[in-house]
N, C-alpha and C positions, 0 to 999 in steps of 0.2 A: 834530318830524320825522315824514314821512308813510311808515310802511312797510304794504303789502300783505299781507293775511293770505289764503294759499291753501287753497283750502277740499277740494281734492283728501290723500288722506291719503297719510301718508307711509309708504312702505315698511320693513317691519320686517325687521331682518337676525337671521339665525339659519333654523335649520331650519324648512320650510315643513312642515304637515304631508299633504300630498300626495305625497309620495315615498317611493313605495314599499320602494324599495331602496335608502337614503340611502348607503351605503359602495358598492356597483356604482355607484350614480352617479358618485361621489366618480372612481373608478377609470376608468369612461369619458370624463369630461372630461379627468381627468389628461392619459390615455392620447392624448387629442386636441391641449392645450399640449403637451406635450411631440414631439409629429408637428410642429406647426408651429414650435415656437420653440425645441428640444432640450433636453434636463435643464438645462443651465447657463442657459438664456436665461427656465426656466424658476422661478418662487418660490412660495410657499402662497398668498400674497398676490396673484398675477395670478389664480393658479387661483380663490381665494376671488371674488374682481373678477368673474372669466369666469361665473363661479357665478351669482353675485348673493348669496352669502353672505358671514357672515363665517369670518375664520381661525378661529376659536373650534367652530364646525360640522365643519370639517377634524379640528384634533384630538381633535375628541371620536370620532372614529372612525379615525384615525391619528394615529402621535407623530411622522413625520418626512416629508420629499419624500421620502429614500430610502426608506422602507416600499411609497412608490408606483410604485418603479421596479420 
């Protein structure tokens, strides 16, 4: 079987480190899903998504969605 090997690399999930202010961040995009999509509509998991991180980046600098409210 012929599979494709891409020679672009793959993006690594977790904190980048160009951010400055990884928790203000964390808090203005919250602050953004939840403008658009409201606390219920909202999970760590879309924020994480919206991010380009993962969950794991989230609670290393918060324990819960409520912390972000």
């Amino acid at each position: 079987m012929d599979t494709e090997v891409s020679d672009t690399p793959r993006r690594r999930m977790g904190r980048p480190p160009t951010i400055e202010d990884p928790r203000a961040y964390i808090f203005r995009v919250s602050a953004r899903l939840f403008s658009d999509n409201g606390v219920q509509g909202s999970s760590l998991a879309r924020l994480a998504a919206a991010m380009g991180m993962s969950k794991a980046f989230i609670y290393h600098y918060v324990s819960s969605k409520e912390q972000l409210i």
